[in-house]
N, C-alpha and C positions, 0 to 999 in steps of 0.2 A: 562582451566577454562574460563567461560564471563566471558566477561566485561557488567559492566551496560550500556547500549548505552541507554536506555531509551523504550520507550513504544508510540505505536500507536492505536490509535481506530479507526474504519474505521463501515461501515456497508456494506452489500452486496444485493441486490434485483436484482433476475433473474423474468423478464417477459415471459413465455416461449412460447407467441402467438406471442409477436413481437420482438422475438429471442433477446430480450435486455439488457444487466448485467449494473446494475447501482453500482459503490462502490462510496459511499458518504466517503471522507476523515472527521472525523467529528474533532479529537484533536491529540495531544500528549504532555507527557508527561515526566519530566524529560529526556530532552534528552542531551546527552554527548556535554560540551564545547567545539567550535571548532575553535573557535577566541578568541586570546590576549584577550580580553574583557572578558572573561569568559562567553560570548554569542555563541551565531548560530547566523545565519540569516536560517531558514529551511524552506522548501519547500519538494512537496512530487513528487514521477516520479510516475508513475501507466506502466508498463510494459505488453502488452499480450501475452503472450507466447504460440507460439501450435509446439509440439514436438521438443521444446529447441531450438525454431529459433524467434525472436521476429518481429509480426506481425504489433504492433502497440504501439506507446507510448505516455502520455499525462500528463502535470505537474497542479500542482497547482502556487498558487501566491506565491512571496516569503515574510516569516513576518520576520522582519529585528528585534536584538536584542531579544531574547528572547528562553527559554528554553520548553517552554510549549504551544507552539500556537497553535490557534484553525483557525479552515478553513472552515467546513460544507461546502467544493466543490465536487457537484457530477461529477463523470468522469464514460462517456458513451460508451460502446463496443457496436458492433451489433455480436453478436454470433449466427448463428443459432443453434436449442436443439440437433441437431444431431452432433453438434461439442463440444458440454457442456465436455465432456468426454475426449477431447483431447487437451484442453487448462488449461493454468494456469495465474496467476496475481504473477510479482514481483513487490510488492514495495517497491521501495528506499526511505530512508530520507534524501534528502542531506540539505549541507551547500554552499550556494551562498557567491560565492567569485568573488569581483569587480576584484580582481588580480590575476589570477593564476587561477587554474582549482577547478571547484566544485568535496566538498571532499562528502564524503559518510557517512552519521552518523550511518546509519544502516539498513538492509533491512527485509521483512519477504516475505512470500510466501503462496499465496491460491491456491486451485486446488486439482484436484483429487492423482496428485503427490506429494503434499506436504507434508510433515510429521507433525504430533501432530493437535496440535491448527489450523494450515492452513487448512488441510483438513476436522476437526469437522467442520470447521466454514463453508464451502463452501459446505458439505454435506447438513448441515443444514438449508445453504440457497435452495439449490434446496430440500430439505424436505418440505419446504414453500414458495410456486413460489409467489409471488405478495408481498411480507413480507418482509423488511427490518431488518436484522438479524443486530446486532452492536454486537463488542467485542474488545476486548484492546489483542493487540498482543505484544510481547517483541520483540524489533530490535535484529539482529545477525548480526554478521562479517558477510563481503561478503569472501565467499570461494573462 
């Protein structure tokens, strides 16, 4: 069974002249307490993946206290379109911690490999090359 780890909204815009994928972090929402405090501090990792080896990684800020932050941070890949097909995006939610290792509140997955909602949503964007697609994904345990 999930667990509720909470929910992220992101949008996705591929430029396919100048080979560019922007995912704007845009919020989240209700996401799993992971501090005494009954807080996060969360932050989002942006992973690029081409055939399950990662090529590049990029964070947002961290907002300290709070369950439902908002970010509106674009994080920029240069893809060329002939690699569209062979790449994926994991991203993480974690939890910044001043002590001890950041935990992982919860992750989802875009790309041609992804299942369900990852993969409608990054169809979708390359359905719409210039068009910023948005949609609220549910976090999962990391397998």
């Amino acid at each position: 069974e999930s667990v509720d780890l909470g929910e992220i909204m992101f949008s996705l815009c591929y430029l396919p002249t100048a080979g560019r994928l922007t995912l704007t972090v845009i919020k989240c929402r209700n996401l799993k307490a992971m501090d005494i405090t009954g807080y996060s501090d969360p932050y989002v990792k942006v992973s690029l993946l081409c055939d399950g080896r990662r090529l590049k990684k990029k964070k947002t800020t961290i907002k300290k206290n709070t369950l439902n932050p908002t970010y509106n941070e674009a994080i920029i890949f240069d893809i060329p379109p002939e690699n569209m097909d062979q790449v994926s995006l994991l991203i993480s939610v974690m939890d910044y911690d001043r002590v001890g290792h950041n935990e992982i509140i919860g992750v989802c997955r875009v790309g041609v490999n992804a299942e369900g909602l990852g993969r409608d949503h990054w169809n979708e964007m390359l359905a719409y090359p210039r068009k910023p697609v948005a949609h609220w994904h549910p976090l999962v345990e990391v397998k």
